[in-house]
VOTI-96177 format. One record per atom (N, C-alpha, C): x, z negated, y negated; residue in three letters; atom name. Coordinates in nm, 2 decimals. Each point is the difference from the previous one (the first is absolute). Layout:
BEGIN
@X=X, Z=Z, Y=Y, residu=ALA, atome=CA $
...
END
This chain:
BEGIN
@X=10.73, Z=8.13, Y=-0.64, residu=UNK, atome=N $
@X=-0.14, Z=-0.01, Y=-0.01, residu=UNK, atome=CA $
@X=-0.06, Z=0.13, Y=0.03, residu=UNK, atome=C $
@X=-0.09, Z=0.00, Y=0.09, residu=UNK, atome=N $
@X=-0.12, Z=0.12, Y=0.03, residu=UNK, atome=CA $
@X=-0.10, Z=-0.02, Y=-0.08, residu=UNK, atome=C $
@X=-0.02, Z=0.11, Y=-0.05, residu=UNK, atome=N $
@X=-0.16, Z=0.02, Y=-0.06, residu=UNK, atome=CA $
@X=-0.06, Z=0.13, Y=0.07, residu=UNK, atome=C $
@X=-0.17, Z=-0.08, Y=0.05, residu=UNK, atome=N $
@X=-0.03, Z=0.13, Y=0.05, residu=UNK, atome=CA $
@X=-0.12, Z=0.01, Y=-0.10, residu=UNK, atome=C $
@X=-0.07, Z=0.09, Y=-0.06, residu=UNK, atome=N $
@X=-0.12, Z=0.03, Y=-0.04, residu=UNK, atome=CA $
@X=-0.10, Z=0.07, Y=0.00, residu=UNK, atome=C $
@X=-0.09, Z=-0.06, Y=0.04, residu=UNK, atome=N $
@X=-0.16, Z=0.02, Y=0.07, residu=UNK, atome=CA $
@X=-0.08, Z=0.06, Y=-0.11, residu=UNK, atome=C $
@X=-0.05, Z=0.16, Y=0.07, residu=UNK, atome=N $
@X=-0.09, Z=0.04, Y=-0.05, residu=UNK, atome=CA $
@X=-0.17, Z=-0.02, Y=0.09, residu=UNK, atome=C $
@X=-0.04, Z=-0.05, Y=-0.11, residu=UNK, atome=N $
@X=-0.14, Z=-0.05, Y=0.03, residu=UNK, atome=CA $
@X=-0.14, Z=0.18, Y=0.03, residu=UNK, atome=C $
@X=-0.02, Z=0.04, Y=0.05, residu=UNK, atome=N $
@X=-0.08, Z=0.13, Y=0.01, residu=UNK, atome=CA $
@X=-0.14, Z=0.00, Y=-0.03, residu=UNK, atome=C $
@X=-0.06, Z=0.03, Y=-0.11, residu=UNK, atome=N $
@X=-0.13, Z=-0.02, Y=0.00, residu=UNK, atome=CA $
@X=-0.07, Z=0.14, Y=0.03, residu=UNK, atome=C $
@X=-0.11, Z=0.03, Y=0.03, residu=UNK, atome=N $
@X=-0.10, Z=0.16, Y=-0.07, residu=UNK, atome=CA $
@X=-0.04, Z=-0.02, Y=-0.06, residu=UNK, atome=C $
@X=0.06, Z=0.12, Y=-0.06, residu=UNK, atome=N $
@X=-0.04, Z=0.04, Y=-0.15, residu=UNK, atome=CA $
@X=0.00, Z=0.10, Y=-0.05, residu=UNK, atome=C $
@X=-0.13, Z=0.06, Y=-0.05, residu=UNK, atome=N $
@X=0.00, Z=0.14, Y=-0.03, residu=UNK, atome=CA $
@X=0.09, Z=0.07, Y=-0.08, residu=UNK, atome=C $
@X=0.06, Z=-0.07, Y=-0.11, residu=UNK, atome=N $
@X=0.09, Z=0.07, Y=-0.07, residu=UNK, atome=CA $
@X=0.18, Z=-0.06, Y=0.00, residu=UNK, atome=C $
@X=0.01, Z=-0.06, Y=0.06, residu=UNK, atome=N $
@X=0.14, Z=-0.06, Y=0.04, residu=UNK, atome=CA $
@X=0.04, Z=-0.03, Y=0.19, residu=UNK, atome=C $
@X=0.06, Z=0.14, Y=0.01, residu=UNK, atome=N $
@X=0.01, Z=0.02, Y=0.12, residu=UNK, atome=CA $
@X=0.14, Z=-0.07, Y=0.06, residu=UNK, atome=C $
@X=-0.03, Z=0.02, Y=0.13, residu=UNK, atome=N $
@X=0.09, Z=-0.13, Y=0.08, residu=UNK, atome=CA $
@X=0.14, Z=0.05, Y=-0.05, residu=UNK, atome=C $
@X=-0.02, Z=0.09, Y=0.02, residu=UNK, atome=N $
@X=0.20, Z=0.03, Y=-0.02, residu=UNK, atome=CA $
@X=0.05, Z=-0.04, Y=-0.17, residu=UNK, atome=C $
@X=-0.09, Z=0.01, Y=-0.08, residu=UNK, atome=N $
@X=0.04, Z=-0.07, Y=-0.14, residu=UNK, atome=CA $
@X=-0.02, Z=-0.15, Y=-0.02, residu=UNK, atome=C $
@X=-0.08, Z=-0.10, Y=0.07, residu=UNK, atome=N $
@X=0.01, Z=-0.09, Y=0.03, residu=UNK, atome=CA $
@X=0.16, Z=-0.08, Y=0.08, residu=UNK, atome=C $
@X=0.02, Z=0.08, Y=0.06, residu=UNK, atome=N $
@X=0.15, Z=0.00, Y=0.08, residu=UNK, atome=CA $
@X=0.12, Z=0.02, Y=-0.11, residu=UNK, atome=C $
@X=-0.05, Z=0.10, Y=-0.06, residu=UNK, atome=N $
@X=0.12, Z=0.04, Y=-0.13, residu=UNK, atome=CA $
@X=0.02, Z=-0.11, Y=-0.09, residu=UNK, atome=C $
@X=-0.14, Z=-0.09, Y=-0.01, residu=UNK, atome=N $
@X=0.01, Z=-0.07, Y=-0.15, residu=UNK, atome=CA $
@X=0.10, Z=-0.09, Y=0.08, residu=UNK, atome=C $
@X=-0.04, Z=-0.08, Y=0.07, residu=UNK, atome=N $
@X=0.11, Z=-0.12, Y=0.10, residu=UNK, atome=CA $
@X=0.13, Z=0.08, Y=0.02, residu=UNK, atome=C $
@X=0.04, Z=0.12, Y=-0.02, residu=UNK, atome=N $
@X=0.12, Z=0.05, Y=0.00, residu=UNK, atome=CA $
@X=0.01, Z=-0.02, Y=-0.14, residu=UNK, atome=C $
@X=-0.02, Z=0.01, Y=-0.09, residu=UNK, atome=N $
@X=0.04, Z=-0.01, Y=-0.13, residu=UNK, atome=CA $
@X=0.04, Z=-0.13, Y=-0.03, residu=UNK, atome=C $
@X=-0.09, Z=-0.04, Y=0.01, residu=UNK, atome=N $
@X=-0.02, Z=-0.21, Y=0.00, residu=UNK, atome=CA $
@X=0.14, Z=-0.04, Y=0.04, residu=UNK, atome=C $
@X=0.04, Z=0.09, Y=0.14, residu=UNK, atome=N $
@X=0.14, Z=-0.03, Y=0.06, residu=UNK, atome=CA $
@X=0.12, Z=0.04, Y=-0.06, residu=UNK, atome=C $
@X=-0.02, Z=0.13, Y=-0.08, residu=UNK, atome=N $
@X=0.12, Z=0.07, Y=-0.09, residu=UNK, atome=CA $
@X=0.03, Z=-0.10, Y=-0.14, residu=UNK, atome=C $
@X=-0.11, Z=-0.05, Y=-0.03, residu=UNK, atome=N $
@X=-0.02, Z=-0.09, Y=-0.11, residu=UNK, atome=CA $
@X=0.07, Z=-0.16, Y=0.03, residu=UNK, atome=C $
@X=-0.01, Z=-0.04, Y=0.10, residu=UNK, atome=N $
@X=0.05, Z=-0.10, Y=0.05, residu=UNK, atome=CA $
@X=0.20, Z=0.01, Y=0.01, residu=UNK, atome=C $
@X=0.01, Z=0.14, Y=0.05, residu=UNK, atome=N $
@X=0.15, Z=0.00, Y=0.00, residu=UNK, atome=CA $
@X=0.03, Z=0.03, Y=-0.14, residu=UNK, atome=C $
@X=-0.05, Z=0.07, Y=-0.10, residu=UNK, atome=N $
@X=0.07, Z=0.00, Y=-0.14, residu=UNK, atome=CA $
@X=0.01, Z=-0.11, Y=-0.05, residu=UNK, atome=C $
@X=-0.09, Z=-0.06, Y=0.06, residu=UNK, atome=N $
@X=0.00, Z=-0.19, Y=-0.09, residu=UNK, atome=CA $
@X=0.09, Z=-0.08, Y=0.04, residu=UNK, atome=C $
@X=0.06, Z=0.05, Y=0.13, residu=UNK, atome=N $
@X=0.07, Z=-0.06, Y=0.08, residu=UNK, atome=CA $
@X=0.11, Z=0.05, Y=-0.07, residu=UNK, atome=C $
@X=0.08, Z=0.14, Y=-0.03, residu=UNK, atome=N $
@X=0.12, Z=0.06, Y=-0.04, residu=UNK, atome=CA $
@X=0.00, Z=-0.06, Y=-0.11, residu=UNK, atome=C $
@X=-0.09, Z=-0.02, Y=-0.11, residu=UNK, atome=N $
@X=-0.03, Z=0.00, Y=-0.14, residu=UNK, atome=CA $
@X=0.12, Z=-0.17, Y=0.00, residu=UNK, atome=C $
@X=-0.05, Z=-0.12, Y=0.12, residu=UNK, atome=N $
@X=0.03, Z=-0.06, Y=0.00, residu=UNK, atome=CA $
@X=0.18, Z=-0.07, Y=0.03, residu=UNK, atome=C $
@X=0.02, Z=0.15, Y=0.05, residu=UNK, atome=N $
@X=0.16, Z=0.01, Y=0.10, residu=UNK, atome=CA $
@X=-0.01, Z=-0.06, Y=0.14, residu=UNK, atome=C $
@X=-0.14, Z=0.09, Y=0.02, residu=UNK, atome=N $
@X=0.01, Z=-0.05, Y=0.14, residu=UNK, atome=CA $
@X=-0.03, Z=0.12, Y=0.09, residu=UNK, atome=C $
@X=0.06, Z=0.04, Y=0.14, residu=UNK, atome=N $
@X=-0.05, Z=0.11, Y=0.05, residu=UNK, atome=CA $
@X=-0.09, Z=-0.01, Y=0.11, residu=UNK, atome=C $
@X=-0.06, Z=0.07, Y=0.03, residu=UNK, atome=N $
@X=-0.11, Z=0.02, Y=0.09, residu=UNK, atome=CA $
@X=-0.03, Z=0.16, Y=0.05, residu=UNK, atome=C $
@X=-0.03, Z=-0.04, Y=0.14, residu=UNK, atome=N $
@X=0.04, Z=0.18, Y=0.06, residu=UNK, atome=CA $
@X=-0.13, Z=0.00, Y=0.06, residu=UNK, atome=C $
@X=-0.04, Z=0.11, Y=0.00, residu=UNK, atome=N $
@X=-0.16, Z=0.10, Y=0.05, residu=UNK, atome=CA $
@X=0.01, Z=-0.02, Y=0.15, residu=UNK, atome=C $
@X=-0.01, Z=-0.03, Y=0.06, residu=UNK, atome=N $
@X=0.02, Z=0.04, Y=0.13, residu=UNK, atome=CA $
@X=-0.16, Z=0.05, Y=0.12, residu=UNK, atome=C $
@X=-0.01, Z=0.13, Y=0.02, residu=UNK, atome=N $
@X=-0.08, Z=0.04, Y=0.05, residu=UNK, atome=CA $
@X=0.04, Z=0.04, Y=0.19, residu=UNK, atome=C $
@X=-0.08, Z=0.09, Y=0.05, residu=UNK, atome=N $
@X=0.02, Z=0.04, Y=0.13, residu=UNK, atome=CA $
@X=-0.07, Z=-0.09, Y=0.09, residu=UNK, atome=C $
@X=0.06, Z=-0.07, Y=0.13, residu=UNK, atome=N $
@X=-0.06, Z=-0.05, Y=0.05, residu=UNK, atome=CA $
@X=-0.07, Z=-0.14, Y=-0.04, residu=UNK, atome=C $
@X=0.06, Z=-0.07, Y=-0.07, residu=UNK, atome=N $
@X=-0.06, Z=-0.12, Y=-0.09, residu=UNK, atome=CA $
@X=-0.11, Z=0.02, Y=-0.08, residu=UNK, atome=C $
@X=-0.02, Z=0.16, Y=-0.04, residu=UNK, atome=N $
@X=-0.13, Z=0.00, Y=-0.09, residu=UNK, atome=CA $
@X=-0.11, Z=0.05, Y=0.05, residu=UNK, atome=C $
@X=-0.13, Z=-0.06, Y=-0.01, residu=UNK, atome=N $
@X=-0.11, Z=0.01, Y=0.08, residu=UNK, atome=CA $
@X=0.04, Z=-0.01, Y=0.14, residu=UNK, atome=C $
@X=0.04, Z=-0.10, Y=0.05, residu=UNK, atome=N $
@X=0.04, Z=-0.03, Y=0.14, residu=UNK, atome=CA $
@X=-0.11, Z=-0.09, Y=0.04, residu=UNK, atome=C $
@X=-0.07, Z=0.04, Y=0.10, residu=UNK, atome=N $
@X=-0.16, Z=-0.07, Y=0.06, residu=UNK, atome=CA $
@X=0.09, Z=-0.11, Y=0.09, residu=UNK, atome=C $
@X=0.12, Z=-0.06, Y=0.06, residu=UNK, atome=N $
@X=0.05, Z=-0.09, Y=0.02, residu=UNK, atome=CA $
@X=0.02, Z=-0.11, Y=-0.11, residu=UNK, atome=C $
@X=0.04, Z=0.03, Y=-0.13, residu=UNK, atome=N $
@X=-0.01, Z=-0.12, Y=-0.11, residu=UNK, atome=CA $
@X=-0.15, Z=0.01, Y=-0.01, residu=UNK, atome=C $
@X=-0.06, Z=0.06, Y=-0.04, residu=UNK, atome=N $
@X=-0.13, Z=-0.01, Y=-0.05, residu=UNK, atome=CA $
@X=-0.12, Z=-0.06, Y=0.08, residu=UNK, atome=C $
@X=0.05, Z=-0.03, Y=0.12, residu=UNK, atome=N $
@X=-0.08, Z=-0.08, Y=0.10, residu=UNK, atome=CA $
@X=0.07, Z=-0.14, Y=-0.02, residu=UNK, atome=C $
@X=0.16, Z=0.04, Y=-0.03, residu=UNK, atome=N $
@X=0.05, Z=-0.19, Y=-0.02, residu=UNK, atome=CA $
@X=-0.07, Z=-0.08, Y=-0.16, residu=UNK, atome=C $
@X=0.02, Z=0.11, Y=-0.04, residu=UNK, atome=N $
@X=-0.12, Z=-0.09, Y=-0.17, residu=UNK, atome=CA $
@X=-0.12, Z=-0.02, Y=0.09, residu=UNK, atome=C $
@X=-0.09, Z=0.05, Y=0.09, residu=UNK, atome=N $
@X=-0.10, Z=-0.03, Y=-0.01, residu=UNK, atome=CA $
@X=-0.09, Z=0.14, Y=-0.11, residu=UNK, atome=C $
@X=0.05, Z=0.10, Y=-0.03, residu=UNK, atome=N $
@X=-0.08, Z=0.08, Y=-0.07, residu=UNK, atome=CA $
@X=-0.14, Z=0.03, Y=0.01, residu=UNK, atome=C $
@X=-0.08, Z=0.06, Y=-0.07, residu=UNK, atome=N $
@X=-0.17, Z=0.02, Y=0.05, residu=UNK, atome=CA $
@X=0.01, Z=0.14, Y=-0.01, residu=UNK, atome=C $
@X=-0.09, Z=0.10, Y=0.05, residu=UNK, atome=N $
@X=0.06, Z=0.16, Y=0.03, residu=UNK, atome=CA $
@X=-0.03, Z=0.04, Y=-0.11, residu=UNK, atome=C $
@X=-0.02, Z=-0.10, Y=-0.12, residu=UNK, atome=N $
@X=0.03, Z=0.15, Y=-0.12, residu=UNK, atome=CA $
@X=0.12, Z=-0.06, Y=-0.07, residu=UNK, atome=C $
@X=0.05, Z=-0.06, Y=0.02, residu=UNK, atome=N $
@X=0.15, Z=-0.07, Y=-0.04, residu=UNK, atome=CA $
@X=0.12, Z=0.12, Y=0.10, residu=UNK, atome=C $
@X=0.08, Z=0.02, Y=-0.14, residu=UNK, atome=N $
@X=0.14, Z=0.05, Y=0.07, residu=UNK, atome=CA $
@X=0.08, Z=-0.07, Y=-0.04, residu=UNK, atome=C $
@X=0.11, Z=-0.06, Y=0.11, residu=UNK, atome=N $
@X=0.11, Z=-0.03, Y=-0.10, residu=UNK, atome=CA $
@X=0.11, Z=0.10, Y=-0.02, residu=UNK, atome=C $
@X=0.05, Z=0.05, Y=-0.11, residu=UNK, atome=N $
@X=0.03, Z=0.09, Y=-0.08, residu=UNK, atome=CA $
@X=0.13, Z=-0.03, Y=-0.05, residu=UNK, atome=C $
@X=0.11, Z=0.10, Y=0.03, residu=UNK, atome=N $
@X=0.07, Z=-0.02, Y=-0.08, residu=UNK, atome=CA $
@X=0.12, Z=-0.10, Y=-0.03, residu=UNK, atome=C $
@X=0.04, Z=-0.05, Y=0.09, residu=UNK, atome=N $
@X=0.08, Z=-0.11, Y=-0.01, residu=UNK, atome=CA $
@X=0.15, Z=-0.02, Y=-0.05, residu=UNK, atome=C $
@X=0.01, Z=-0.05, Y=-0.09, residu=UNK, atome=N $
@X=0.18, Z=-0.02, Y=-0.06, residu=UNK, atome=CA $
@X=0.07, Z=-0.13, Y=0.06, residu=UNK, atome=C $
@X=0.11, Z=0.02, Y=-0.08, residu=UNK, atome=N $
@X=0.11, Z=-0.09, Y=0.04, residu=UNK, atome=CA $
@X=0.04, Z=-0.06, Y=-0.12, residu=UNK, atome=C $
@X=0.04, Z=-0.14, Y=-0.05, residu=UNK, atome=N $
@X=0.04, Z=-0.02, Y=-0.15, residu=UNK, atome=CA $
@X=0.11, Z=-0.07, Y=0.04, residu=UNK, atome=C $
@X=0.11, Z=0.02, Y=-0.09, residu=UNK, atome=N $
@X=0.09, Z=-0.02, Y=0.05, residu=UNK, atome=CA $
@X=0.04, Z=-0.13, Y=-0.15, residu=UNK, atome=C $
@X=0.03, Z=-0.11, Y=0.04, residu=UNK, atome=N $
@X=-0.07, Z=-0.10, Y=-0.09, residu=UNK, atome=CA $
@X=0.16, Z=-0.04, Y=-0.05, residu=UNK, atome=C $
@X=0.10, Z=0.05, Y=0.01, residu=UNK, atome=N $
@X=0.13, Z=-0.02, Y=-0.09, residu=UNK, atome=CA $
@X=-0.03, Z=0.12, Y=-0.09, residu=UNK, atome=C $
@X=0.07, Z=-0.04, Y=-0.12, residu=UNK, atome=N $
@X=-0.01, Z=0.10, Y=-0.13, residu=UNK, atome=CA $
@X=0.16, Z=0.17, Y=0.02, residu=UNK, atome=C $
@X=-0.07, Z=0.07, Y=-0.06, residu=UNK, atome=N $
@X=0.10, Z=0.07, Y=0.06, residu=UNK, atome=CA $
@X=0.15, Z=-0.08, Y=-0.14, residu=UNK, atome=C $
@X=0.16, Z=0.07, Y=0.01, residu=UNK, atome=N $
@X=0.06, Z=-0.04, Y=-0.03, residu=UNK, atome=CA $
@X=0.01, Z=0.12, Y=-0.14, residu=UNK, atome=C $
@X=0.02, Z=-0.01, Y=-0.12, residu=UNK, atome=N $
@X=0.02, Z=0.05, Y=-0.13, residu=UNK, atome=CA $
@X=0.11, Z=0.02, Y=-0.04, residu=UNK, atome=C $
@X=0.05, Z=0.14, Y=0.01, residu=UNK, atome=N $
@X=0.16, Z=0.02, Y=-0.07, residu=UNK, atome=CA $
@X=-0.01, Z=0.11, Y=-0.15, residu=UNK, atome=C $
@X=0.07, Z=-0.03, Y=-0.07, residu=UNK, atome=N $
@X=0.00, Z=0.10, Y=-0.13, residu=UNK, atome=CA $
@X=0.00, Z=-0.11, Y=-0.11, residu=UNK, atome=C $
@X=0.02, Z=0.12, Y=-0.09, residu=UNK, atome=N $
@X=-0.06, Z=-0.04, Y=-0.16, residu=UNK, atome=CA $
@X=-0.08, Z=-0.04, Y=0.03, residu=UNK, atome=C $
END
């Protein structure tokens, strides 16, 4: 499963674009602890996949939409050894 997550851009005098960007990164860090929490892994994956104006014309984005950030979940549980 891909997840990608879209930050929405508004103006705003006191919440500037790049913290707007941050919160949807958080939103995203949050999503993989819930995921680990669960025994499940999921990987960050940035570079050319993130903010790429080729996916973001395949969503259909509107120009203050970025898509942001995209992971990977990897939907088997990891395997448990120990006490």
């Amino acid at each position: 499963m891909i997840v990608i997550l879209i930050s929405e851009i508004k103006t705003h005098p006191k919440v500037p674009e790049i913290e707007q960007m941050l919160s949807t990164a958080a939103a995203a860090e949050n999503i993989l602890l819930a995921l680990n929490a669960l025994n499940y892994a999921g990987m960050w994956r940035t570079g050319v996949f993130a903010l790429n104006e080729k996916i973001s014309k395949y969503l259909e984005l509107k120009e203050n939409q970025k898509g942001l950030l995209p992971f990977i979940v990897t939907l088997l549980p990891f395997l448990s050894f120990g006490k």
